[in-house]
C-alpha positions, 0 to 999 in steps of 0.5 A: 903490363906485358904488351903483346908481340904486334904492339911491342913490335909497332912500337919498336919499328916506329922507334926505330923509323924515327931514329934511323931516319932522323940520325942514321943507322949506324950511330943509332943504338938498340938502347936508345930504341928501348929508351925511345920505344918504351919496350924492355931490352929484353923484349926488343932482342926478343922481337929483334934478335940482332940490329940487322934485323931492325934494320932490315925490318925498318927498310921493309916497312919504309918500302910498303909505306912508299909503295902506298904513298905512290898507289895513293897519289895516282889513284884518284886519276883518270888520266894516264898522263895525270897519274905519272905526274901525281908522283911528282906532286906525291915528292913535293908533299914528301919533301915539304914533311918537317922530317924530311932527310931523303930515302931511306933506302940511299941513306941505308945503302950508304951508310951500310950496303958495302957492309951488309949485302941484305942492306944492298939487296933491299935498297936494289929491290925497292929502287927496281920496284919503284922503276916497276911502277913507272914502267907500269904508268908508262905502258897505261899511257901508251908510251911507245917505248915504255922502259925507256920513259920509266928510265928517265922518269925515275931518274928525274924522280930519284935526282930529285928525291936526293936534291931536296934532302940536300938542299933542304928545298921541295923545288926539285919535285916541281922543277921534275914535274915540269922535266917529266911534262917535257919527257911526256910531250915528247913520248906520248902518242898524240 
């Protein structure tokens, strides 16, 4: 039996996310995505004619995977204040996933952006996307320098996603959670 295309390709980025993310990109072969995959060789090469375009797509997925993640954790607020604060709510959730091993996108990079510029230019655009809804959070609640409370959310955001890959914990979601109240107290108009 012969899969079609979409459902070839689901099976080898699904493959190739758990892979990539468990083990790292580099050691990670295209043999072991067929044998974790089920799909032929041939066929991956057929769907993905070199690693860098697994890679590459791998990333784009791991993006609009984070970027519903996050839309999804502040949708269910009213609150402007409340909605920046479910970000960090959202990391805690993430960090406390079985699987969790940091971002895709700073594992990728390190293993891969002196290498590879594609591999650069998407941890750089979906690290700058993700300033781009803060900065979008702080303006809905009224920060009088929005830029700059999205600056440091995302710093509190980013240590904290890199802190708990490291130290195996989710406190560092909470302990940023209780920075970004702080940050907000201090920002926000009353």
């Amino acid at each position: 039996m012969t899969l079609d295309t979409a459902t070839a390709q689901a099976q080898v980025l699904d493959a190739a996310d758990e892979l990539f993310y468990e083990r790292g990109v580099q050691v990670v072969g295209m043999d072991a995505i067929r044998a974790a995959s089920g799909v032929s060789l041939k066929r991956v090469y057929q769907l993905f004619p070199a690693k860098d375009r697994l890679v590459e797509a791998y990333l784009e997925r791991r993006g609009r995977q984070w970027l519903s993640m996050m839309s999804e954790a502040v949708a269910p607020h009213d609150d402007p204040r409340e909605r920046i604060l479910a970000v960090f709510d959202a990391l805690h959730g993430w960090f406390l996933e079985r699987n969790y091993r940091g971002c895709s996108f700073i594992n990728s990079f390190g293993e891969l952006g002196a290498v590879s510029p594609r591999v650069a230019e998407l941890a750089h655009d979906h690290k700058a996307g993700f300033r781009q809804f803060l900065l979008e959070l702080a303006t809905t609640a009224g920060a009088p320098d929005p830029g700059r409370l999205a600056d440091h959310l995302n710093l509190l955001a980013e240590g904290a996603i890199t802190t708990a890959a490291i130290s195996g914990s989710a406190e560092p979601a909470l302990r940023g959670r209780e920075g970004a109240e702080l940050l907000l107290d201090a920002a926000l108009p009353r």
